[in-house]
C-alpha positions in Angstrom: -76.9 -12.4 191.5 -75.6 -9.5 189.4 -74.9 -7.3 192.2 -73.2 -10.2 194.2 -70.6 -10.4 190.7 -70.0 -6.6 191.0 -69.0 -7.1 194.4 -66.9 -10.1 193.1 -65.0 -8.1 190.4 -65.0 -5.0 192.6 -62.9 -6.9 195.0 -60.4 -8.5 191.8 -60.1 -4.7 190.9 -59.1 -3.4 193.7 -56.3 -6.2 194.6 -55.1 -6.3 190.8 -54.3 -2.6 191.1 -52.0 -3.1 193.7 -50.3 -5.3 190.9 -47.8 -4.1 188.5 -49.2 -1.9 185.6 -49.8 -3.7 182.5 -50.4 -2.2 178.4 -53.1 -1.6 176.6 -55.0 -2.6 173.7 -56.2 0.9 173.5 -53.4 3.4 172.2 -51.8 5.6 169.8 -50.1 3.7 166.8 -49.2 7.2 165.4 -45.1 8.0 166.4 -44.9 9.7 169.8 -42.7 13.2 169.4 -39.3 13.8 170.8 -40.5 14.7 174.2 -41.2 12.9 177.7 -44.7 14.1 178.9 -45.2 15.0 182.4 -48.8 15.7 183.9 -49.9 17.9 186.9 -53.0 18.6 188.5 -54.2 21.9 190.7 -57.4 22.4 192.5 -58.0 25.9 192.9 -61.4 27.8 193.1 -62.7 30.8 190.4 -63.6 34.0 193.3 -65.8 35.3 190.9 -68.5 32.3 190.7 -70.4 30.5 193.0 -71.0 26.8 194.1 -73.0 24.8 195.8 -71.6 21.5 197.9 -72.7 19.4 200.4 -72.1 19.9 203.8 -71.8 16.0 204.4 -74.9 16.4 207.3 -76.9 13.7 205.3 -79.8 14.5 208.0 -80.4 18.2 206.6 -79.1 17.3 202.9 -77.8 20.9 203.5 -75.7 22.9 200.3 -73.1 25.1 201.8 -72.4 27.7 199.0 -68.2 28.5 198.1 -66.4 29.5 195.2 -66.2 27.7 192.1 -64.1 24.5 192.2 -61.6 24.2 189.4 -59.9 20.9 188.9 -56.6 22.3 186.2 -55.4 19.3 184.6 -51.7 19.9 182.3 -50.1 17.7 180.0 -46.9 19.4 179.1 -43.3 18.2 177.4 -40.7 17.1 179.8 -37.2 16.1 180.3 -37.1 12.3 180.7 -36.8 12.0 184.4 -36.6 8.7 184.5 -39.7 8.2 187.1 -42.2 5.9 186.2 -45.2 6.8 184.1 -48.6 7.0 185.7 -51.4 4.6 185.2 -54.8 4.9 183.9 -56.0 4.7 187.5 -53.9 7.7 188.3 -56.2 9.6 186.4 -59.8 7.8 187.3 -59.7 8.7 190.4 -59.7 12.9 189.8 -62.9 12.2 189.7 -62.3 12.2 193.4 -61.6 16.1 193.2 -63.7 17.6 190.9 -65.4 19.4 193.2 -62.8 19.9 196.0 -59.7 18.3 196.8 -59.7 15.2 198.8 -57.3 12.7 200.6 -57.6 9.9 198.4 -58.0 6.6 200.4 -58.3 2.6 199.4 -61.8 3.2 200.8 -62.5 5.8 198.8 -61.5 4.1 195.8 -63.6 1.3 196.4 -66.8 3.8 196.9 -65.7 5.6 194.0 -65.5 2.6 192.0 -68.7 0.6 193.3 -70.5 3.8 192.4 -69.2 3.8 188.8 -70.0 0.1 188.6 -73.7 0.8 189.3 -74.5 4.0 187.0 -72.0 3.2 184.1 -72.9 0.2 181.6 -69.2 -0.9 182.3 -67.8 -4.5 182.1 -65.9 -5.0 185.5 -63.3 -6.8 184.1 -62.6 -4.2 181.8 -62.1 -1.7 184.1 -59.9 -3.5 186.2 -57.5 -3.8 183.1 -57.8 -0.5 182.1 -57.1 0.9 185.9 -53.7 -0.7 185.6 -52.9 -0.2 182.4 -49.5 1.5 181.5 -50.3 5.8 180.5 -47.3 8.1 178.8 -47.3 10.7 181.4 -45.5 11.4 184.5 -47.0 12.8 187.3 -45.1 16.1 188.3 -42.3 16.0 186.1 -40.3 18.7 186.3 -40.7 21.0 183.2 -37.8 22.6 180.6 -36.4 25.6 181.9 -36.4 27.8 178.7 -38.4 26.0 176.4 -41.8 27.4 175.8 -44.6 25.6 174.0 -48.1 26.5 172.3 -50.9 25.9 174.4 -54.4 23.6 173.5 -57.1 24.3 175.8 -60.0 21.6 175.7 -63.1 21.2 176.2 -64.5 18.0 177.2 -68.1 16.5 176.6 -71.1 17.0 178.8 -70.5 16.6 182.0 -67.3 14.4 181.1 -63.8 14.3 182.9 -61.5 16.3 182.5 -58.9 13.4 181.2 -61.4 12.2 178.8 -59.3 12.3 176.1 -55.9 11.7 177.9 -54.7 9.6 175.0 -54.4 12.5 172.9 -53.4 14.7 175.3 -50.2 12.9 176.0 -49.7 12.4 172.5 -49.7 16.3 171.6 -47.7 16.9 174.9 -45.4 14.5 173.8 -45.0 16.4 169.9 -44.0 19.8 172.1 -47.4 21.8 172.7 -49.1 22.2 176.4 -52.8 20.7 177.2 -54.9 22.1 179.8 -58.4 20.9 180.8 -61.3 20.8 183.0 -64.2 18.9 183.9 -67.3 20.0 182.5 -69.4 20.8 185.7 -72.5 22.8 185.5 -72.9 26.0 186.8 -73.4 25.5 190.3 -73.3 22.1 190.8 -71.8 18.5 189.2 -74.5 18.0 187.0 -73.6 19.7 183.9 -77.1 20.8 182.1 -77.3 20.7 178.0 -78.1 24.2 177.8 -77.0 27.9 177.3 -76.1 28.6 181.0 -74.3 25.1 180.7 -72.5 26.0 177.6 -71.7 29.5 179.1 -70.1 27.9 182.0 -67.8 25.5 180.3 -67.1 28.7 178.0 -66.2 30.4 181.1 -64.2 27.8 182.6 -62.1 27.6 179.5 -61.4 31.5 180.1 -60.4 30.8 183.6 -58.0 28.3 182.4 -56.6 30.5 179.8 -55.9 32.9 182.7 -54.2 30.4 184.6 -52.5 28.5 182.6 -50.4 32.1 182.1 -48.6 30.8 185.3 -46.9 28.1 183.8 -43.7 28.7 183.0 -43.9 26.3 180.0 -46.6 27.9 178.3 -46.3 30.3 175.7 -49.9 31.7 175.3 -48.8 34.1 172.1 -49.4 31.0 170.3 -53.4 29.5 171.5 -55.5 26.6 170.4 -58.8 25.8 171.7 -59.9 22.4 171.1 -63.3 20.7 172.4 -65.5 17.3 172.1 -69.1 17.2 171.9 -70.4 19.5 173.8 -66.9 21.0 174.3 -66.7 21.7 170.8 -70.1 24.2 171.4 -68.5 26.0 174.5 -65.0 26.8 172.8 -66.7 28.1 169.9 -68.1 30.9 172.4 -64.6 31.2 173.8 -62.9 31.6 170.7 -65.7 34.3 169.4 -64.8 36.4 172.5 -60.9 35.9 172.6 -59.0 37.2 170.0 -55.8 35.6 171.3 -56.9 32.4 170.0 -54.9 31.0 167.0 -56.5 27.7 165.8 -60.1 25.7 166.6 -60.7 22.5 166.6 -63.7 20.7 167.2 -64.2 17.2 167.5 -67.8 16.1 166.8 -68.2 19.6 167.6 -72.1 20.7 169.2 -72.0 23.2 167.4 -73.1 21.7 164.7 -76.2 20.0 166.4 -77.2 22.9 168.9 -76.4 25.5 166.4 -79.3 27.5 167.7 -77.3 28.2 171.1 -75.0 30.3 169.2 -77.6 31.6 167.3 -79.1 33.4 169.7 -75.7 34.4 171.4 -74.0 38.2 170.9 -71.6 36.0 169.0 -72.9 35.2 165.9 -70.9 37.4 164.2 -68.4 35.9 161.4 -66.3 38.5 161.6 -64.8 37.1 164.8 -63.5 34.1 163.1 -60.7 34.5 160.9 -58.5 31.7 162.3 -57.8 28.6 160.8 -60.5 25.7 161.6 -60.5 22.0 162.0 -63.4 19.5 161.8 -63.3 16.0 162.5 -66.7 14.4 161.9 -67.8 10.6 163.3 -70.9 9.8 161.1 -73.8 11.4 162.7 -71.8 15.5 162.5 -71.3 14.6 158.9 -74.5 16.6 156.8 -75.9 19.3 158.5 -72.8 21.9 159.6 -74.7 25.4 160.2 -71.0 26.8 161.7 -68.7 25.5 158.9 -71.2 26.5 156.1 -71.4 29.9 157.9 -67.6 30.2 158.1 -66.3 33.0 155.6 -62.7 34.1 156.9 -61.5 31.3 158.2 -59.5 28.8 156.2 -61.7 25.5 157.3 -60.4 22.0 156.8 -63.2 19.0 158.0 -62.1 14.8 158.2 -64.9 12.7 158.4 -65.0 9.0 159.7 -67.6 7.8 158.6 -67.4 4.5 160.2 -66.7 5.7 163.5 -69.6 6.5 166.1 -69.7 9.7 168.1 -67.8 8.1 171.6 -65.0 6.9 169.6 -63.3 10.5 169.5 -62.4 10.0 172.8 -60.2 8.0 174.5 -62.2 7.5 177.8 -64.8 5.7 176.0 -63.2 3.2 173.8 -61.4 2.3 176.7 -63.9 1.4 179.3 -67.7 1.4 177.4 -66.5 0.3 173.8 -67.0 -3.7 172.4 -64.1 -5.5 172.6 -65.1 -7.2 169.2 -61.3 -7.3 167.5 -63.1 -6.2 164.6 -64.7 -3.0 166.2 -62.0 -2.4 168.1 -59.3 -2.5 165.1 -61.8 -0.3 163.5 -61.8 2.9 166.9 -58.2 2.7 167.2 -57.6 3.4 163.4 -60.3 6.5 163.5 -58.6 7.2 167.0 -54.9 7.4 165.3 -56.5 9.5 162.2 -58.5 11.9 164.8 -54.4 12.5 166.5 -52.6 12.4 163.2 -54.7 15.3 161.8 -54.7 17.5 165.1 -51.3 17.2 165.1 -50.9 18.0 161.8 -53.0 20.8 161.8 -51.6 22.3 165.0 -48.1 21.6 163.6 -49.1 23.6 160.4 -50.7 26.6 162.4 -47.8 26.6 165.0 -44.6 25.7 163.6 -44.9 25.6 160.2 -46.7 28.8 159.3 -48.5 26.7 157.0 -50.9 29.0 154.6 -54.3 27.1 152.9 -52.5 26.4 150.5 -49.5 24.5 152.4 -52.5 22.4 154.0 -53.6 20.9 151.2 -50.6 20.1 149.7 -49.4 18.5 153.2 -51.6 16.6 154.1 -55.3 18.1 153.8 -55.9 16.3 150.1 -57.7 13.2 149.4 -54.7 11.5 147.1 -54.7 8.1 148.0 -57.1 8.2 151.0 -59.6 5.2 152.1 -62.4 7.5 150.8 -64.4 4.4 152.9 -63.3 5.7 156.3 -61.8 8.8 155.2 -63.3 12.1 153.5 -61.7 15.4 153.5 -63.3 18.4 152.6 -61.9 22.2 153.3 -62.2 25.7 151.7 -60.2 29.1 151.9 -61.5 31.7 153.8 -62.3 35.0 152.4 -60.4 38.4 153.2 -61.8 40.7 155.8 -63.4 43.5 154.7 -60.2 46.1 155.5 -57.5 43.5 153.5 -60.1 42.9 150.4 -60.6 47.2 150.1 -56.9 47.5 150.4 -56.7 45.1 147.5 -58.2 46.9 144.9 -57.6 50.6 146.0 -54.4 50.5 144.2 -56.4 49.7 140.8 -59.1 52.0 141.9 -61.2 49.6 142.9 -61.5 48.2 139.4 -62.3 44.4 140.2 -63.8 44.2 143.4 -67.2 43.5 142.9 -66.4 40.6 140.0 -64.4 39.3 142.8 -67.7 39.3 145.0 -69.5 38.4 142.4 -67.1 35.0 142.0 -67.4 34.5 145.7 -71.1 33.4 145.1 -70.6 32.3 141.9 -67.9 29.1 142.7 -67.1 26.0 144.1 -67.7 26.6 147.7 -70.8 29.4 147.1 -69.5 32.0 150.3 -71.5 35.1 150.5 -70.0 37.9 151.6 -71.9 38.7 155.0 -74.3 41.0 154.7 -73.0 43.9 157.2 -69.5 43.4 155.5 -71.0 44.3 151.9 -72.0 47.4 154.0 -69.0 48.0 155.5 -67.3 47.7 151.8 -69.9 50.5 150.7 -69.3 53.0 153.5 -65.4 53.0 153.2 -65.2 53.1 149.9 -67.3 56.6 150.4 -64.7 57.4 153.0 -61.9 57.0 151.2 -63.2 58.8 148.1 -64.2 55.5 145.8 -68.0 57.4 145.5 -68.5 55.6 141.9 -67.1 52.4 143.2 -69.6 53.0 146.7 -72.6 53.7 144.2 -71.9 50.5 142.3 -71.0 48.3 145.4 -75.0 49.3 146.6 -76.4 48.4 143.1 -74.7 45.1 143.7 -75.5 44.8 147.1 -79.4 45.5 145.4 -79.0 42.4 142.9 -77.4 39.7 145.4 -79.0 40.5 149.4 -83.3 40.3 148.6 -84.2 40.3 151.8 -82.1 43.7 152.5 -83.6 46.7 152.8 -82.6 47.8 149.4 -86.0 47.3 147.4 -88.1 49.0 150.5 -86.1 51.9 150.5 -86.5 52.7 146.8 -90.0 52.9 147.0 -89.7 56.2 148.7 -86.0 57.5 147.9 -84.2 57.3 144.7 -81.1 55.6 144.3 -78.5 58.3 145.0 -80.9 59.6 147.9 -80.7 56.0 149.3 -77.1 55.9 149.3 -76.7 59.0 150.8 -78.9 58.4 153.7 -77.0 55.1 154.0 -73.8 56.4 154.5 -75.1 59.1 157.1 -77.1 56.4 159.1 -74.1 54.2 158.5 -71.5 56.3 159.7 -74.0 57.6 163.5 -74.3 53.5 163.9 -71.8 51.4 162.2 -74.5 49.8 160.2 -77.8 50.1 158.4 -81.1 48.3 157.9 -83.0 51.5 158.0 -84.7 50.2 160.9 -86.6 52.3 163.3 -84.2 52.6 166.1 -80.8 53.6 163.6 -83.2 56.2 161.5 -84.7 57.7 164.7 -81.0 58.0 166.4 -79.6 59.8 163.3 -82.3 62.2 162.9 -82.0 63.3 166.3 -78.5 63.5 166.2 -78.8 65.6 163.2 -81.6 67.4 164.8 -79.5 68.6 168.1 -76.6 69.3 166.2 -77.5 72.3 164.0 -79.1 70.0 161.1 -82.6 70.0 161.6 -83.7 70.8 158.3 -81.7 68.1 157.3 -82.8 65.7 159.9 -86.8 65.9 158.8 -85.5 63.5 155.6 -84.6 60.8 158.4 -87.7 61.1 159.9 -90.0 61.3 157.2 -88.3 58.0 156.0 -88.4 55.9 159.0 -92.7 57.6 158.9 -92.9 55.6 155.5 -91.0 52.6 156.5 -93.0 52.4 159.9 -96.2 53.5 158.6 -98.0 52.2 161.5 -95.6 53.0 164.6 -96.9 55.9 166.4 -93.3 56.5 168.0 -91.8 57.3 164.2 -94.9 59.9 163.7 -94.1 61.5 167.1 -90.5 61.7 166.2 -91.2 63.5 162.8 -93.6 66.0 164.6 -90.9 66.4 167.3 -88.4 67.5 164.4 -91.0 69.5 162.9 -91.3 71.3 166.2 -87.5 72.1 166.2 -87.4 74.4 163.6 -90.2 75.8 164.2 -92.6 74.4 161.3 -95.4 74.1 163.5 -98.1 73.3 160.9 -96.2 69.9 160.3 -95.6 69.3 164.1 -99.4 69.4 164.7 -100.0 66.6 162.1 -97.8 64.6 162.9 -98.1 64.8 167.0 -101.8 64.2 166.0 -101.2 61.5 163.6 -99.1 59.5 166.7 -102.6 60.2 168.8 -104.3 58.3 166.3 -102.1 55.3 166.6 -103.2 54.9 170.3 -99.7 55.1 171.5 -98.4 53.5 174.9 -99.0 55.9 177.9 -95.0 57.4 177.5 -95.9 59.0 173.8 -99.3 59.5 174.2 -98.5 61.8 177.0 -95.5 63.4 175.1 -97.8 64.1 171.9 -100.7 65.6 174.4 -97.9 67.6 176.0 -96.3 69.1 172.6 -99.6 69.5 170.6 -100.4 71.8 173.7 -97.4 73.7 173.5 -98.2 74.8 170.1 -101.7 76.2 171.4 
């Protein structure tokens, strides 16, 4: 009986949308901008990844393998052309394309549509209104001939539609900035997997739109956003880390939050990267535990959580066709919806056109005066300066202040730590530009406020002055230092081969002590021993490694040496 009503409503949707297009409960209430919006798709293919499709032979099943199918979807500011605007329908059926172009037929609509009807808990009735309803956009409007205008890249949510969040796509179009999107498609398939190669991907596909969207003569890409949803909002924080011509990040219920362990384990973890401004907007599960904005050091960071809104309701595509109709649940999405817009455009406005500093955000509309604190929380803090800006700040003065203003880092409102490796960084160039009392005191600090460093191991077997020395030699051979095995052994034998071998036997005979127990740092010392010719020394050592039952490699190296000396 059920699927007999399907087939009942599938055949009202498909004659209604041949009807006139209709409105929507489901819009913006926030003021539109100044411009038209047109929209434009292109299906292209990325050359330098690989898909699988089917051939169609539904005897063999066969995959044909091809290049990656990109479906390039572009909201952008227009002239008013007069045409008529699209309708939601227009946009439903991309699905059509996602992984090819197609010729778009009434039967394929009605395939496309009874198979939506059967996997999606969708009320038929709602869809056929929504199909029809009235969007902002035209298709293929032309563009402005001279005007340029910043670009938003976005991410949608796992294995979500590249027009997912078409509502607020028009809307930014329409306030002057360019949207580009694709679906989120897994890596050589449709089926988008929740993991790294799937998060990869998307990050990947975001760069190839990035490179395309260079082609359009309305985009000025000196001035980049990247935005995502969901899982979206995990993929753009890899794209961000490796692009330094982003701008501003947004992330809306970001997964990065939840799967903060992808990123983790990623080259990219690495807070350095992120000195652009930042903006969260929260539903109530991505309210509590935020690893990334916690983590976030020189990046002014700005979060708005809803706490009454669930995690769908960021996007337009599900409060349209899976959200209750409930007036009271529905009043309730639309204003979260219209606050989600209202402060990406505001933030966007502040990074883009206003030049806003943290400052300028809070006073314009990042405060909590006379908020709803029931639906509406704001939180933010200032990022720090990078290590090169805070140096400069207090060279003048000699350095006199910097390390109370580290100190006060830890000490207020918003607790940041300085990031290890940047403390480092601090120490080494303030050696380097001749601040050696200020370098000696930055260590001592360093000592006090990083326990798990390698401060308190290290003093065990050098004093404080021989530490920092060593640091600033291992430092400056490997742009950092834990005094772990691998950045002691390479500076001792860089020492070693260069004329310094006397020198070089203090690196060794440390990393010995630290490693007491690896028969590689025993070899090593005997192997620097042996270079200038203190033979004694290289025979207990090489012997010493022996005793550690090496692997087959140093065991045979020892053997070979400790003969030598024979």
């Amino acid at each position: 009986m059920k699927f007999i009503l399907r087939l009942i409503w599938l055949c009202l949707i498909l004659t209604a949308n041949n009807s006139y297009a209709q409105s929507s409960k489901i819009r913006i209430s926030e003021s539109y901008g100044p411009f038209s919006v047109g929209f434009k798709v292109h299906n292209t293919n990325d050359r330098s990844r690989s898909f699988y499709t089917e051939t169609g032979d539904s005897k063999s099943n066969a995959n044909h393998t091809s290049f990656r199918p990109m479906q390039v979807c572009i909201w952008y500011p227009a002239p008013n052309s007069g045409s008529a605007p699209m309708i939601y329908e227009d946009y439903f059926f991309l699905k059509a394309h996602e992984t090819g172009e197609v010729v778009i037929t009434e039967k394929l609509k009605e395939k496309l549509i009874k198979e939506f009807l059967e996997t999606d808990p969708v009320d038929p009735k709602i869809l056929g209104e929504e199909l029809k309803a009235q969007m902002m956009a035209v298709l293929n409007a032309p563009e402005f001939d001279k005007l340029k205008f910043p670009v938003v890249i976005y991410g949608p949510s796992w294995w979500s539609t590249a027009f997912e969040n078409a509502l607020l796509c028009e809307f930014l179009a329409s306030h002057g900035y360019v949207v580009v999107s694709s679906p989120s498609m897994g890596p050589v398939t449709r089926e988008m997997p929740i993991s790294r190669i799937g998060v990869e991907t998307q990050a990947r596909d975001m760069e190839f739109l990035l490179a395309r969207i260079t082609e359009f003569n309305s985009a000025d890409i000196e001035n980049l956003a990247v935005s995502g949803f969901s899982l979206g909002g995990l993929s753009n924080v890899l794209m961000y880390a490796r692009n330094t011509s982003v701008d501003a990040w947004i992330g809306l219920d970001p997964s990065i939050h939840e799967a903060y362990g992808f990123f983790k384990d990623s080259p990219y973890e690495d807070y350095g990267r992120f000195t652009k401004p930042t903006l969260f907007i929260n539903s109530v599960g991505y309210m509590n535990d935020l690893p990334f904005y916690d983590r976030l050091v020189y990046s002014d960071a700005f979060i708005v959580n809803l706490p009454k809104l669930e995690h769908t309701d960021l996007a337009s595509q599900f409060i349209k066709l899976y959200a209750p109709r409930d007036l009271e649940g529905l009043e309730l999405r639309l204003k979260g919806y219209d606050l989600m817009a209202k402060y990406c455009l505001l933030f966007l406005n502040g990074v883009f056109k206003e030049k806003y500093n943290y400052d300028d955000f809070l006073r314009e509309g990042f405060h909590t005066a006379n908020l709803d604190t029931s639906f509406v929380k704001i939180k933010s803090k200032k990022g720090l300066p990078s290590v090169d800006k805070l140096f400069q700040m207090f060279s003048d003065n000699g350095g006199n202040g910097l390390i109370k203003f580290l100190q006060n880092t830890i000490d207020g409102a918003n607790g940041i730590r300085y990031p290890e490796q940047d403390v480092q960084k601090l120490i080494y160039i303030s050696s380097e530009n001749s601040f050696n009392f200020l370098s000696a005191q930055l260590m001592e600090w360093y000592g006090r406020n990083y326990p798990n460093s390698f401060y308190s191991r290290v003093l065990q077997f050098r004093d404080s002055a021989q530490m920092l020395e060593m640091f600033l030699e291992v430092y400056k051979k490997n742009k950092s230092c834990q005094f772990g095995y691998d950045e002691l052994n390479h500076t001792a034998h860089v020492l070693s081969m260069s004329g310094e071998g006397i020198k070089s036997i203090n690196y060794f005979e440390l990393n010995s002590l630290l490693h007491p127990k690896d028969a590689r740092a025993f070899f090593n010392l005997g192997l620097g021993y042996y270079r200038i010719e203190d033979f004694a020394n290289a025979k207990i050592n090489f012997n010493k490694c022996l005793e550690f039952e090496p692997d087959e490699r140093y065991r045979n190296l020892a053997l070979d040496y400790r003969a030598k000396l024979k």
